[in-house]
OpenMM code with the backbone's topology and positions (N, CA, C; nanometers):
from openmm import Vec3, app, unit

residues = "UNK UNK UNK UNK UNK UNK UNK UNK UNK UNK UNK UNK UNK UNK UNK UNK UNK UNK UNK UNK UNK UNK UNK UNK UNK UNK UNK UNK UNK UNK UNK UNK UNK UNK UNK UNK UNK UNK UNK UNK UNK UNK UNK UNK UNK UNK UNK UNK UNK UNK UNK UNK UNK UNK UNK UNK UNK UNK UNK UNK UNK UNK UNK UNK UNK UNK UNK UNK UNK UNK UNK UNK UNK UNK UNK UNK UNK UNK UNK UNK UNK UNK UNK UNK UNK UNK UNK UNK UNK UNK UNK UNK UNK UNK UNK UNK UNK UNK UNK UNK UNK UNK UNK UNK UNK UNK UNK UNK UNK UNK UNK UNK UNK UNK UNK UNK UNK UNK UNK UNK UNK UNK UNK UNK UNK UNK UNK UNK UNK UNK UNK UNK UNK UNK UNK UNK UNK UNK UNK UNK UNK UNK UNK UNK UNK UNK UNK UNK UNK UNK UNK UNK UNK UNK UNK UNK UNK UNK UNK UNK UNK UNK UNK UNK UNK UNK UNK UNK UNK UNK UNK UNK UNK UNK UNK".split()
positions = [
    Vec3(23.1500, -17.6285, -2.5188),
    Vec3(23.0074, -17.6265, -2.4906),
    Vec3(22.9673, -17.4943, -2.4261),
    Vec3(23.0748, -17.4770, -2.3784),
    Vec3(23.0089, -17.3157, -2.2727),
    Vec3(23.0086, -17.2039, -2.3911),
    Vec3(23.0923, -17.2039, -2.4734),
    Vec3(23.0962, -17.1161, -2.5731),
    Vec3(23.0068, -17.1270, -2.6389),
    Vec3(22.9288, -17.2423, -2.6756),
    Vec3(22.8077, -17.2322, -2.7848),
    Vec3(22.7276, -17.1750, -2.7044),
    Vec3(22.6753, -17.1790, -2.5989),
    Vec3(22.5883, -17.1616, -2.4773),
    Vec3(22.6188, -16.9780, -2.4532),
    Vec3(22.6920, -16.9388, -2.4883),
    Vec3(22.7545, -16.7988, -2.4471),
    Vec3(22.6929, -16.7260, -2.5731),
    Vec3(22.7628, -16.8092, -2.7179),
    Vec3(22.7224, -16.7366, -2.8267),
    Vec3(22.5428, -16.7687, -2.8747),
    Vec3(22.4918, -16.8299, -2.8423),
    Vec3(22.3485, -16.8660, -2.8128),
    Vec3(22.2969, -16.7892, -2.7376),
    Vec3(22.3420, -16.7463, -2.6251),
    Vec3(22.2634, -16.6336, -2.5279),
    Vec3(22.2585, -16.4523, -2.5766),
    Vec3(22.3880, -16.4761, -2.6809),
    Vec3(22.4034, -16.3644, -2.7170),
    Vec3(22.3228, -16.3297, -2.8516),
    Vec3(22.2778, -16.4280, -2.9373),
    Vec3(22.2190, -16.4495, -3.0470),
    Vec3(22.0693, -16.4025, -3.0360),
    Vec3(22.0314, -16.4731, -2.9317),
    Vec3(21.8853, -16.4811, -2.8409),
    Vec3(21.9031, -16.3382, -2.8208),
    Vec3(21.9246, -16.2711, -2.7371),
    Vec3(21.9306, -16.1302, -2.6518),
    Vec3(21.9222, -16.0512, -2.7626),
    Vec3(21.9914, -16.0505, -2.8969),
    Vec3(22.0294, -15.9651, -2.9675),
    Vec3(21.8941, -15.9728, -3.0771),
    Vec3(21.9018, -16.0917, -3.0876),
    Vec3(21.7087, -16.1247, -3.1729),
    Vec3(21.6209, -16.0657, -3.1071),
    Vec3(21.6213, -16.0876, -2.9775),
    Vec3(21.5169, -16.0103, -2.8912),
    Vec3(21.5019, -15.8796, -2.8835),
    Vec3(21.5835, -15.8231, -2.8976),
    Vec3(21.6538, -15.6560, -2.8495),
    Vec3(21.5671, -15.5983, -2.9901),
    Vec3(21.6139, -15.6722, -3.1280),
    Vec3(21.5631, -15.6235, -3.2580),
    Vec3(21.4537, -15.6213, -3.2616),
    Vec3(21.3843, -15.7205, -3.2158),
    Vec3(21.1890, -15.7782, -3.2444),
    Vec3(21.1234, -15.6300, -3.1507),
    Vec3(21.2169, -15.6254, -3.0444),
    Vec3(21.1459, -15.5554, -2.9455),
    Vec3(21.1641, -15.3838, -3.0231),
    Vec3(21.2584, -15.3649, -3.0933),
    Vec3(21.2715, -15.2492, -3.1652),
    Vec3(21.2050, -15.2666, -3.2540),
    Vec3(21.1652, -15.3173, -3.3601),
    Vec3(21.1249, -15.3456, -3.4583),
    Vec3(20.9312, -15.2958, -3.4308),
    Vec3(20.8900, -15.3579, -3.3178),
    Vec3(20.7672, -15.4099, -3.2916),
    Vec3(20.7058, -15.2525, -3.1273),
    Vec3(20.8124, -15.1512, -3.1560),
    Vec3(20.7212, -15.0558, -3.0766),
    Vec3(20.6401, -14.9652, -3.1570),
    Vec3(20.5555, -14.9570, -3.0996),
    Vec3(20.4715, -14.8893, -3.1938),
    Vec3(20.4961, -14.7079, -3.1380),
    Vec3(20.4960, -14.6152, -3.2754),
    Vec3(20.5236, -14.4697, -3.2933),
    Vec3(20.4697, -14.4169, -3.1714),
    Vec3(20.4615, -14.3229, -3.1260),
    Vec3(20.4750, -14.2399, -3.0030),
    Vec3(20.3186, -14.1435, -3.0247),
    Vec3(20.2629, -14.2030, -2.9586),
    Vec3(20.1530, -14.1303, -3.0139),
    Vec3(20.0646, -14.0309, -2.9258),
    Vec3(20.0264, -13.8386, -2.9610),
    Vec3(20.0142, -13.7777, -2.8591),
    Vec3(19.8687, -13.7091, -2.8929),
    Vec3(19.8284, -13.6488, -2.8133),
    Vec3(19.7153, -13.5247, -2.8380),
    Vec3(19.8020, -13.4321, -2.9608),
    Vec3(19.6993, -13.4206, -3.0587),
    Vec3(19.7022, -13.3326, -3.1557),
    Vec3(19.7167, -13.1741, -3.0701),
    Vec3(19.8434, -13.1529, -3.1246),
    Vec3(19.8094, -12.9453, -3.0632),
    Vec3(19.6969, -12.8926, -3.1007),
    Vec3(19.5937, -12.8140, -3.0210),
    Vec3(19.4884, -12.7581, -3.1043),
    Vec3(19.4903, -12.6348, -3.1652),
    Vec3(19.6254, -12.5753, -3.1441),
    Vec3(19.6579, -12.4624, -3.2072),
    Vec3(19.6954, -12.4805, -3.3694),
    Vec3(19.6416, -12.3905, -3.4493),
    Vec3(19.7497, -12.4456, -3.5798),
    Vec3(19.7281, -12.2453, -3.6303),
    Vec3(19.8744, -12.2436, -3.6667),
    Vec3(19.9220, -12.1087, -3.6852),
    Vec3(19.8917, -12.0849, -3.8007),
    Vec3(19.8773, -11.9735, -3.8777),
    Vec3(19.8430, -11.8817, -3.9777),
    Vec3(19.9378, -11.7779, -3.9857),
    Vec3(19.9916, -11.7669, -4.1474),
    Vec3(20.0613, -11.6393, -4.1516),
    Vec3(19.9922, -11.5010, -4.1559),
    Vec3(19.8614, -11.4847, -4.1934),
    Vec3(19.7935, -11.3811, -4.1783),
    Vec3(19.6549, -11.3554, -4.0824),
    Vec3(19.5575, -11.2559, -4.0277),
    Vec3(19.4411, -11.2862, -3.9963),
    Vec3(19.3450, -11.3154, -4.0759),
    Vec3(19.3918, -11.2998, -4.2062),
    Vec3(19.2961, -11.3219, -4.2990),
    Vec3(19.2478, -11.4670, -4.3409),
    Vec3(19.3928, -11.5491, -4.3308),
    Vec3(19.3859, -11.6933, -4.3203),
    Vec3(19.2984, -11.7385, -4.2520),
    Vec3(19.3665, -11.7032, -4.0368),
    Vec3(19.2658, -11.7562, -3.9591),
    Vec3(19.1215, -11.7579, -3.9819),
    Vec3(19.0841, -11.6125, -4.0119),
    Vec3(18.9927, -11.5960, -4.0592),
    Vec3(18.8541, -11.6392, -4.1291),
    Vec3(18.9058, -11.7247, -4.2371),
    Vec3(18.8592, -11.7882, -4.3285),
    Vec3(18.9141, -11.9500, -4.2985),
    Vec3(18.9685, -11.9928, -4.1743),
    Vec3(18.9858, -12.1106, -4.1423),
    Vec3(18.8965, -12.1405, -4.0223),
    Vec3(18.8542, -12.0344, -3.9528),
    Vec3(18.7717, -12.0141, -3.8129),
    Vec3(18.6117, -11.9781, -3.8595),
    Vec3(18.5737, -11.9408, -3.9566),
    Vec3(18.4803, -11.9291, -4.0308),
    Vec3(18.4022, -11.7632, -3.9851),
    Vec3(18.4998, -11.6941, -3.8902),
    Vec3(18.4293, -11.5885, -3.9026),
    Vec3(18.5276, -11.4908, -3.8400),
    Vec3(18.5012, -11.3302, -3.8590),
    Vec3(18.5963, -11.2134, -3.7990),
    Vec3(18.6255, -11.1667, -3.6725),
    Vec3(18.7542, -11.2195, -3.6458),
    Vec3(18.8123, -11.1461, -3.5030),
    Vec3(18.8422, -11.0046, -3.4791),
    Vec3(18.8072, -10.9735, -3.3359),
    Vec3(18.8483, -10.8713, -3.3097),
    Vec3(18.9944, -10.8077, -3.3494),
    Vec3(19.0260, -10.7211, -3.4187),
    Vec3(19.1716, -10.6810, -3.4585),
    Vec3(19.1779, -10.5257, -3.4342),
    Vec3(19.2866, -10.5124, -3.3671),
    Vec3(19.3959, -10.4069, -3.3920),
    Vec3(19.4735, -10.3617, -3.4433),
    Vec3(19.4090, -10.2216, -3.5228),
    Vec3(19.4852, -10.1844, -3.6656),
    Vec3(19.6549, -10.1857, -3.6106),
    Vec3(19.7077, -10.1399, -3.6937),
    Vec3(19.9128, -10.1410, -3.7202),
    Vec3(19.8734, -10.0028, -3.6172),
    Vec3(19.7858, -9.8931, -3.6828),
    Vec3(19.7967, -9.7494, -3.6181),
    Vec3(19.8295, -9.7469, -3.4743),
    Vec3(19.7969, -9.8257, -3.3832),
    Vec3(19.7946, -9.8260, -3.2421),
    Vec3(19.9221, -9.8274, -3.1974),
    Vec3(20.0408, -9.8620, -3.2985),
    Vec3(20.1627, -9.8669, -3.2312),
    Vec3(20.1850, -10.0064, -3.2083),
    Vec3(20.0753, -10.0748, -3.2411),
    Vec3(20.1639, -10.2423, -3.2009),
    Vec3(20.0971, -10.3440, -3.3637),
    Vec3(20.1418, -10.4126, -3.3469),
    Vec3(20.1755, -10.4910, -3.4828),
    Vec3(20.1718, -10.6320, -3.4626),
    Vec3(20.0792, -10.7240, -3.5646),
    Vec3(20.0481, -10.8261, -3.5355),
    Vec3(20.1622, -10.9136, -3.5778),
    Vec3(20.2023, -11.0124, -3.4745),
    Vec3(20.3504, -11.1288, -3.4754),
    Vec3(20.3128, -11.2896, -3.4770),
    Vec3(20.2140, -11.2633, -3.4559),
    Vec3(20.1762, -11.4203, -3.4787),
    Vec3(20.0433, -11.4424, -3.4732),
    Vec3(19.9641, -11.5605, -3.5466),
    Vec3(19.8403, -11.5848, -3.5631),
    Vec3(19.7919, -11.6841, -3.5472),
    Vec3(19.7080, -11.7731, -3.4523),
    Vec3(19.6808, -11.8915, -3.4136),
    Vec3(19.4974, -11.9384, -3.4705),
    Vec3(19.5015, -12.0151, -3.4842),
    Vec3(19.3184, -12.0697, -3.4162),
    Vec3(19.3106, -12.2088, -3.3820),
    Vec3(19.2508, -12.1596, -3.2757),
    Vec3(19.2626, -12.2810, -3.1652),
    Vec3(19.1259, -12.3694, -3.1534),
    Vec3(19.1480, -12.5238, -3.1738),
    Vec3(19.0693, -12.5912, -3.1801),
    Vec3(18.9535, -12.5449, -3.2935),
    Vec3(18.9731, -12.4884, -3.3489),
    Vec3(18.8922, -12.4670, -3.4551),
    Vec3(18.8024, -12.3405, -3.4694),
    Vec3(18.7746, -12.2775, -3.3100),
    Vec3(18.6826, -12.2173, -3.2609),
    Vec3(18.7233, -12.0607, -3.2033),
    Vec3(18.8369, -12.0571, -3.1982),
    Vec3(18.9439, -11.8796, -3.1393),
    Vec3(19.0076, -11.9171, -3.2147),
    Vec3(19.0168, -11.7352, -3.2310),
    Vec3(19.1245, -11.6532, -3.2811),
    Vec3(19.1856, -11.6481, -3.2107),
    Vec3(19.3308, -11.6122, -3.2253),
    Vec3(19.4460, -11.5838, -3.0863),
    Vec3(19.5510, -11.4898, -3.1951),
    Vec3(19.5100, -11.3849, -3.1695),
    Vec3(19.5867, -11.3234, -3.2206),
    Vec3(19.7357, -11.2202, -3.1000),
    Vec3(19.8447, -11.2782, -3.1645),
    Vec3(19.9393, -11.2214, -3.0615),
    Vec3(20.0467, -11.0428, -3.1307),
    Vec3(20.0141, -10.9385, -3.0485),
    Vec3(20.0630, -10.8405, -3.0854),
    Vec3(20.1687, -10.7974, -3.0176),
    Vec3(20.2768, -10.7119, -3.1006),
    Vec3(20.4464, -10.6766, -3.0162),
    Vec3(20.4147, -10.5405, -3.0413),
    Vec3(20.4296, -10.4954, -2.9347),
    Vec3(20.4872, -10.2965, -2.9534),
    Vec3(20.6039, -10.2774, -3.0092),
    Vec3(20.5308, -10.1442, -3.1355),
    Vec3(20.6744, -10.0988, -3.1730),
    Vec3(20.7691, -10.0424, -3.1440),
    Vec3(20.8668, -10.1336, -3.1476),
    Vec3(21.0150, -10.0943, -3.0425),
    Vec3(21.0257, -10.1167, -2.9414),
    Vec3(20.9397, -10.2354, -2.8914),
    Vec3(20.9673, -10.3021, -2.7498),
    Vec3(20.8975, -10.4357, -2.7822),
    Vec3(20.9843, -10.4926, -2.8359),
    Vec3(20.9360, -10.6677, -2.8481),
    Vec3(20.9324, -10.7108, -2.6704),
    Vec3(20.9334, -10.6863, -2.5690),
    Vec3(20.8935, -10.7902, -2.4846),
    Vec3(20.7467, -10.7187, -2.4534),
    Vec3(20.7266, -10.6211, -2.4797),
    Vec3(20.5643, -10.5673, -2.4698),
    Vec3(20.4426, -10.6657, -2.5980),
    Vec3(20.3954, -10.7765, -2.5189),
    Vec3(20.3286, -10.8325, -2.6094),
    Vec3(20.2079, -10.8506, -2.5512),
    Vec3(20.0810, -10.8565, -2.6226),
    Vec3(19.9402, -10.8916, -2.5778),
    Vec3(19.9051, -10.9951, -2.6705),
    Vec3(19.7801, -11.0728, -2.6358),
    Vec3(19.6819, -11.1557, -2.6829),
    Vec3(19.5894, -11.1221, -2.7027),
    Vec3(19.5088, -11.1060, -2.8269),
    Vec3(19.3946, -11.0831, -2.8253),
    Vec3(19.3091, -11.2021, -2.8841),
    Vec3(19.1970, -11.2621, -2.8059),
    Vec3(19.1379, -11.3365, -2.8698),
    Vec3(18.9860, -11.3215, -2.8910),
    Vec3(18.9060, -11.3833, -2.9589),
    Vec3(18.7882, -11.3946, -3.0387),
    Vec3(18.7039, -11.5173, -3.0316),
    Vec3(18.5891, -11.5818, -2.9945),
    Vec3(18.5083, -11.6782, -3.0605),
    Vec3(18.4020, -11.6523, -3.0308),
    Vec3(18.2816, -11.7603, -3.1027),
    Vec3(18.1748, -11.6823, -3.0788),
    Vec3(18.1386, -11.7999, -2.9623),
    Vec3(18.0038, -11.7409, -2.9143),
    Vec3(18.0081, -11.8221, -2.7461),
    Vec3(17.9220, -11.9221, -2.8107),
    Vec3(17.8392, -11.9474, -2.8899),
    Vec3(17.8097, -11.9972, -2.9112),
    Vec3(17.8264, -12.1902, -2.9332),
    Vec3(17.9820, -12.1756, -2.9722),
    Vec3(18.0654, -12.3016, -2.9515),
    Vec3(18.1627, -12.2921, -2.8445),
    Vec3(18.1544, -12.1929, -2.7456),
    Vec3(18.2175, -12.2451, -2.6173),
    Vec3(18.0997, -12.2586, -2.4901),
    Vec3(18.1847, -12.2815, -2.4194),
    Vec3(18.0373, -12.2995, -2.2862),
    Vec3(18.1263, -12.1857, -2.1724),
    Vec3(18.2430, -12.1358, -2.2124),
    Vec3(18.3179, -12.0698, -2.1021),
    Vec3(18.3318, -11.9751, -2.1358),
    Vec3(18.3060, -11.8597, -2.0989),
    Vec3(18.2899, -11.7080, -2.1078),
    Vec3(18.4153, -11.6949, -2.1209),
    Vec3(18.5325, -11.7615, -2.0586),
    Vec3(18.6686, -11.6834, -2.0249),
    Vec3(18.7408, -11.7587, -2.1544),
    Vec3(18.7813, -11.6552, -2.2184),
    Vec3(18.8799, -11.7172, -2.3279),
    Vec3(19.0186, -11.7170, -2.2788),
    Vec3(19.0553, -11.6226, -2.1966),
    Vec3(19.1681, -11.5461, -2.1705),
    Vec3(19.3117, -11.6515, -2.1673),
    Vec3(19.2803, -11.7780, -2.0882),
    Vec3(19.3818, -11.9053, -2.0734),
    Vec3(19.4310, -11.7915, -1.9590),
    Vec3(19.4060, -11.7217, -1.8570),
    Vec3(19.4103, -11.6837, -1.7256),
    Vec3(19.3679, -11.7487, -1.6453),
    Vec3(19.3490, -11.7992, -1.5613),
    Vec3(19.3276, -11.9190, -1.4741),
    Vec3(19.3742, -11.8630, -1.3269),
    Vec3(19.3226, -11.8756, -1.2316),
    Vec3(19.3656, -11.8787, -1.1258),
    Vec3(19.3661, -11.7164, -1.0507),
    Vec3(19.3227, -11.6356, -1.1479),
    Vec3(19.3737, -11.4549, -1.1318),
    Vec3(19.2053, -11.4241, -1.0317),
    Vec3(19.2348, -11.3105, -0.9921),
    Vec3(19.1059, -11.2478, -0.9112),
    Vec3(19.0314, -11.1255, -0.9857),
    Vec3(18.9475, -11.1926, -1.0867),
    Vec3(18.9015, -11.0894, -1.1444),
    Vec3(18.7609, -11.0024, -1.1039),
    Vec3(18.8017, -10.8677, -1.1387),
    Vec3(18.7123, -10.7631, -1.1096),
    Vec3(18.6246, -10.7316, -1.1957),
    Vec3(18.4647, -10.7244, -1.1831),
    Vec3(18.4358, -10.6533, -1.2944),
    Vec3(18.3718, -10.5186, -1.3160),
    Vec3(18.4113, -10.4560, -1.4209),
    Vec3(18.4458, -10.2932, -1.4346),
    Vec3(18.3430, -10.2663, -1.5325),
    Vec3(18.2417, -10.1723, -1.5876),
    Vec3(18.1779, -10.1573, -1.6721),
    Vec3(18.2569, -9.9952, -1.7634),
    Vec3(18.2630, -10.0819, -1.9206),
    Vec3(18.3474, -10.0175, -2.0128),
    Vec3(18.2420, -9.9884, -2.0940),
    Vec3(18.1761, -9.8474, -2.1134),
    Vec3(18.0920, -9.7877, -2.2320),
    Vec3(18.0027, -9.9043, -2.2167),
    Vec3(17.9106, -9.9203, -2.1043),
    Vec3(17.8113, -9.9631, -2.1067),
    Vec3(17.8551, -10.1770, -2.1325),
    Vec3(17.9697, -10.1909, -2.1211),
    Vec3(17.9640, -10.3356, -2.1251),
    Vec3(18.0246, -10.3567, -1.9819),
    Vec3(17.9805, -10.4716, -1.9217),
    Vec3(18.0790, -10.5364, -1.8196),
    Vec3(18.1904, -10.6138, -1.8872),
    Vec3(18.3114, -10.5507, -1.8184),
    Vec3(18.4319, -10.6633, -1.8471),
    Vec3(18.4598, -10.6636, -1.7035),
    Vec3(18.5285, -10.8287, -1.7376),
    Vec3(18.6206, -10.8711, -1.6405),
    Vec3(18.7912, -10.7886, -1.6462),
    Vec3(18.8434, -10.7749, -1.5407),
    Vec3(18.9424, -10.6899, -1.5476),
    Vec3(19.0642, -10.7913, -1.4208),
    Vec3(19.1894, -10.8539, -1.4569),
    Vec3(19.2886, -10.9032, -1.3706),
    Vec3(19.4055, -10.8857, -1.3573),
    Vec3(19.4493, -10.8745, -1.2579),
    Vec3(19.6096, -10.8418, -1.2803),
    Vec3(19.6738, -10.9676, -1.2637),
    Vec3(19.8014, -10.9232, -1.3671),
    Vec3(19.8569, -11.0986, -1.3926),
    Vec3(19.9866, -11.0915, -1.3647),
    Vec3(20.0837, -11.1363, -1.2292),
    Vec3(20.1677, -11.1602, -1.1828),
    Vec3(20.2811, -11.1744, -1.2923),
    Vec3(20.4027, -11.0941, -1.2969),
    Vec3(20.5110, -11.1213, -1.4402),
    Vec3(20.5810, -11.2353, -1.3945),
    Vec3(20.6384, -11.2738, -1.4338),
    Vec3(20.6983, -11.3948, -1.4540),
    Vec3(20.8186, -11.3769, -1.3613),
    Vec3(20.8953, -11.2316, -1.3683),
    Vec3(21.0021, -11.1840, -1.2863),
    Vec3(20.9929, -11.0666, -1.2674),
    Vec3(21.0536, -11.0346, -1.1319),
    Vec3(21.0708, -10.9147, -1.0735),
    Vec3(21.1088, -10.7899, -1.1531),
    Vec3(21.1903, -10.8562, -1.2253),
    Vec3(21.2643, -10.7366, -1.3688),
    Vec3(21.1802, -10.6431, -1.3884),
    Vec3(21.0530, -10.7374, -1.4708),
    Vec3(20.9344, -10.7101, -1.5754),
    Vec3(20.8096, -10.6507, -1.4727),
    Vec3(20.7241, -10.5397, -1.5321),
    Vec3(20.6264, -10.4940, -1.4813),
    Vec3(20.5051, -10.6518, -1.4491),
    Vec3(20.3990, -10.6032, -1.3934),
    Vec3(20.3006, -10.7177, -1.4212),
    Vec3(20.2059, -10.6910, -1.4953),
    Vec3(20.1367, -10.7670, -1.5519),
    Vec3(20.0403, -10.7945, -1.6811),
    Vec3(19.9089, -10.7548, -1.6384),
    Vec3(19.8762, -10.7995, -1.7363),
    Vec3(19.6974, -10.7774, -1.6637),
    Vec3(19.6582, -10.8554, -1.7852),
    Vec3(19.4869, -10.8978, -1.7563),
    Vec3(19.3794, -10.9346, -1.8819),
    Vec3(19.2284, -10.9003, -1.8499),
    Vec3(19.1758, -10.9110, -1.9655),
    Vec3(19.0493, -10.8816, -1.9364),
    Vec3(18.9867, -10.9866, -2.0650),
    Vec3(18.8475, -11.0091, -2.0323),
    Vec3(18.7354, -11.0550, -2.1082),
    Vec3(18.6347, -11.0267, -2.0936),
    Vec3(18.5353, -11.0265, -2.1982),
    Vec3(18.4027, -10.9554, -2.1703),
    Vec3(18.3301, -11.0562, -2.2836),
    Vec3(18.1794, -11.0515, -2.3241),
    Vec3(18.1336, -11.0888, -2.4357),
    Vec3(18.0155, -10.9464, -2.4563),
    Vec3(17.9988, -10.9430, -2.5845),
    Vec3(17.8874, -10.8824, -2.6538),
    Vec3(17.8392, -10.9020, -2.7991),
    Vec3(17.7099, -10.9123, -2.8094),
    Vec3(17.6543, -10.9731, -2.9185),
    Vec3(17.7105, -11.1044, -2.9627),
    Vec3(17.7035, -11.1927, -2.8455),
    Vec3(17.7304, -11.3278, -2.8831),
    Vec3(17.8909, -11.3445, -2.9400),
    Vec3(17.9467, -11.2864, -2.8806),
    Vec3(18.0907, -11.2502, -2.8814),
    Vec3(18.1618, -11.2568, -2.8013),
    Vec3(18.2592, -11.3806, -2.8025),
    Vec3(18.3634, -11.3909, -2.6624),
    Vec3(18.4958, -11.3018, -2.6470),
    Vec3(18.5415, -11.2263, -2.6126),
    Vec3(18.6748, -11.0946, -2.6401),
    Vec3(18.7609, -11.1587, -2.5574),
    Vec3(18.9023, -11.1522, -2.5403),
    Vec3(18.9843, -11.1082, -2.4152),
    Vec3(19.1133, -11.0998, -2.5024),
    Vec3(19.2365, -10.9858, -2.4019),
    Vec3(19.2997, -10.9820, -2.4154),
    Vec3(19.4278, -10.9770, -2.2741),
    Vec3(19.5154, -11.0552, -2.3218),
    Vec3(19.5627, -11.0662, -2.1905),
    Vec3(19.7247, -11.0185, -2.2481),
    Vec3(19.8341, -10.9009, -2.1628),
    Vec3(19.9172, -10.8964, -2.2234),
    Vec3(20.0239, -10.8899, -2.0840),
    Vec3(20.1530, -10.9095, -2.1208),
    Vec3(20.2725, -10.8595, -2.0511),
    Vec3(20.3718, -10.7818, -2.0852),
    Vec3(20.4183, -10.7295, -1.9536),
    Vec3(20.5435, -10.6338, -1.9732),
    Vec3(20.4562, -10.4783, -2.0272),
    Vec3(20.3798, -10.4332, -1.9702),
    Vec3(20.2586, -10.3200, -2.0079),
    Vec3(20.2410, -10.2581, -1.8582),
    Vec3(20.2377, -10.1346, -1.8764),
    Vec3(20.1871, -10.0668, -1.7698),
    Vec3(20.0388, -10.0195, -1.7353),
    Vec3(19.9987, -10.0527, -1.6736),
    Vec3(19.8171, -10.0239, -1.6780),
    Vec3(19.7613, -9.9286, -1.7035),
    Vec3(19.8072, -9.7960, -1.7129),
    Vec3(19.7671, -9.6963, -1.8135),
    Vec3(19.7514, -9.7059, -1.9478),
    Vec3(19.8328, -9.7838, -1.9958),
    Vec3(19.8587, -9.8377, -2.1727),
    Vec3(19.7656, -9.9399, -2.1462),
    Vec3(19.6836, -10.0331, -2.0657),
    Vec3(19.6508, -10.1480, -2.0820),
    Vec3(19.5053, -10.1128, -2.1107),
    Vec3(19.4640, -9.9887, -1.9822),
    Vec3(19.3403, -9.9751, -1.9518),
    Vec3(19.2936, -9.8677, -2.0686),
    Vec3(19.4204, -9.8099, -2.1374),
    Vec3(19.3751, -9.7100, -2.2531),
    Vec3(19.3502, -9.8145, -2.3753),
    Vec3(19.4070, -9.9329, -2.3943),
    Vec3(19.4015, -10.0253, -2.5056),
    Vec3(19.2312, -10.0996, -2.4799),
    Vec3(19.2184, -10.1152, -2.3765),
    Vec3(19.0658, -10.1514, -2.3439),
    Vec3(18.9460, -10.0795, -2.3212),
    Vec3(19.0104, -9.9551, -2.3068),
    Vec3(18.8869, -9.8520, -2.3027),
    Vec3(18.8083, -9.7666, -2.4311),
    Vec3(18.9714, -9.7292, -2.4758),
    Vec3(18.9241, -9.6755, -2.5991),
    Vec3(18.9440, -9.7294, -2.7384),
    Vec3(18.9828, -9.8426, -2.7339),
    Vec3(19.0030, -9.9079, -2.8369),
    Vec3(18.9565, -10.0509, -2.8700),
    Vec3(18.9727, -10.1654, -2.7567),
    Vec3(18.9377, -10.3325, -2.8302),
    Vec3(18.7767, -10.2894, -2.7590),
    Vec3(18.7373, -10.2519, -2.6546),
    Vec3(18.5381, -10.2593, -2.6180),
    Vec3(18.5015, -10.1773, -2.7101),
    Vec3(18.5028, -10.0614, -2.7300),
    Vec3(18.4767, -9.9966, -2.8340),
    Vec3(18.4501, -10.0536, -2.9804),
    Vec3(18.5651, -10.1178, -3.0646),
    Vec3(18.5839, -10.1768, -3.1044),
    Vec3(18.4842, -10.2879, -3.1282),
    Vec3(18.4834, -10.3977, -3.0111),
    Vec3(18.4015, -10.4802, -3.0007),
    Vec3(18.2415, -10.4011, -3.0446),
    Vec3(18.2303, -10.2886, -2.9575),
    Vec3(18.0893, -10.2914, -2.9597),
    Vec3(18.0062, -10.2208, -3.0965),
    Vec3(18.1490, -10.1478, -3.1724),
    Vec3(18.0939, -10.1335, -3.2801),
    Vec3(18.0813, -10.2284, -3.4070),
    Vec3(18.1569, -10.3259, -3.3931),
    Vec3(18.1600, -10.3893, -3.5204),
    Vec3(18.1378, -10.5358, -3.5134),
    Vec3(18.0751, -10.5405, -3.3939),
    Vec3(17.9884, -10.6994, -3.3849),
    Vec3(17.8726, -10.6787, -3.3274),
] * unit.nanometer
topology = app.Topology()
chain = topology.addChain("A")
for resn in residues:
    res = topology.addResidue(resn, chain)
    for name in ("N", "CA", "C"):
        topology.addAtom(name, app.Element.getBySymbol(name[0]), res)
């Protein structure tokens, strides 16, 4: 009797164990709002309009291509011959955001600096390690245009020459 009672408890437990596997339901999360692109041309025409870009000429080269939530560009660039020298540059129009700051900088003390007649925001961004120099970012908008670029492992001469004479500029001519 104890044995039926033993193999009965074990029958039970083991039915149970299955139902309870059987009957969880899939794991279910927030959709990433990023979805990657092999070119800008993709994003492009998936975001419904043109991001700020930085030709190949500048010495750095585009490595990856995002658009986020439907609404930024995120375009990520590597210097040539120094892959840990990387920036972000991103794009949307303000129109579908309500937040000036695209940057995903958070928490930084930003300054603002006037570049050829635009105000940008200007921050320095703590590196990750002592090794590595520290970063910086900036954002600005013009003509209904949200900008920023935020990069690491850059020295602020290269950062403030990439923002001065090249992405505001940039911005202000071709939007």
């Amino acid at each position: 009797m104890q044995k039926k009672r033993i193999v009965l408890a074990a029958a039970l437990c083991l039915g149970l164990s299955a139902s309870f596997a059987q009957a969880k339901p899939a794991a279910v999360g927030v959709p990433n709002p990023m979805v990657s692109y092999d070119t800008v041309s993709e994003a492009k025409a998936a975001a419904g309009f043109t991001p700020l870009y930085l030709p190949s000429m500048t010495g750095y080269h585009v490595s990856q291509v995002w658009v986020i939530a439907g609404d930024t560009i995120d375009i990520e660039y590597t210097a040539d011959g120094q892959v840990s020298t990387k920036f972000r540059l991103r794009t949307a129009r303000c129109t579908e955001l309500t937040n000036n700051n695209i940057s995903g900088i958070y928490g930084a003390k930003w300054q603002k600096q006037d570049i050829d007649g635009i105000p940008v925001n200007i921050a320095l961004v703590p590196a990750e390690s002592k090794a590595y120099p520290d970063g910086y970012a900036a954002h600005w908008t013009y003509n209904n245009m949200l900008f920023s670029i935020s990069a690491k492992n850059i020295g602020k001469p290269e950062f403030m020459h990439l923002l001065e004479t090249g992405l505001v500029e940039l911005s202000k001519n071709y939007f």
